[in-house]
N, C-alpha and C positions, 0 to 999 in steps of 0.2 A: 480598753473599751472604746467604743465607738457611738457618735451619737448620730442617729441617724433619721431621714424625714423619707417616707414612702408615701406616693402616691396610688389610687388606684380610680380607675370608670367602676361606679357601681358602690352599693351603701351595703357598710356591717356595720352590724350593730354592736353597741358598744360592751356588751355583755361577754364579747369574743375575744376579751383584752389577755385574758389570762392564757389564751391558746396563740395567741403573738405575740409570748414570753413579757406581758404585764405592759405591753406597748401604749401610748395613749391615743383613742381614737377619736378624731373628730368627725368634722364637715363642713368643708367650706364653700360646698355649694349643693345643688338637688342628686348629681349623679357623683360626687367623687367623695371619697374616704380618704382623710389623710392618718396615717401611724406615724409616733411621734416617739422616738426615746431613746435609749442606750442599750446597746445590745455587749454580747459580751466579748465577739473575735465576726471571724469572718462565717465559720462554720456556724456559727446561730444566725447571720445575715441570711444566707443561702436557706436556712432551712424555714424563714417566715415568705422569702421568698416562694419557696416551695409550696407552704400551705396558699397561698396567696393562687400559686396557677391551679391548684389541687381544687378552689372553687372557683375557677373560672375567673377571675376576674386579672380585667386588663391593665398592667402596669404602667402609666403614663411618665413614671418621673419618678428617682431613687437620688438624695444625698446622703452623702457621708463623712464623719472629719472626725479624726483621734480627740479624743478629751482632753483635757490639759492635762490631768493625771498624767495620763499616757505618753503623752511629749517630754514631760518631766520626768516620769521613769527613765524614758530612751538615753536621755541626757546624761544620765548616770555613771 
């Protein structure tokens, strides 16, 4: 898993959470939305990204970092 911080210009509302795979949505300012949480590989990153250009809206800034889980699987 991956936990991941999306930025976006422009405001969803929070009720949209479960169509960006249960993401957490804030705002931390008048025109940006942040998504906040753990996705499950790359191919579910890509596809929030996807809905993400599918309304329009502009991506400003994307992090991302393996869970520990994940560090510690690899380790194995």
């Amino acid at each position: 898993m991956q936990r991941i911080e999306i930025r976006v210009k422009g405001h969803i509302n929070q009720q949209w959470s479960k169509w960006f795979g249960d993401l957490t949505i804030s705002h931390r300012a008048p025109d940006e939305t942040v998504l906040t949480g753990k996705v499950l590989d790359q191919a579910a990153l890509y596809g929030i990204i996807s809905r993400l250009r599918d309304l329009g809206l502009e991506l400003t800034s994307l992090r991302s970092e393996e869970t520990k889980e994940d560090q510690r699987e690899r380790a194995k």
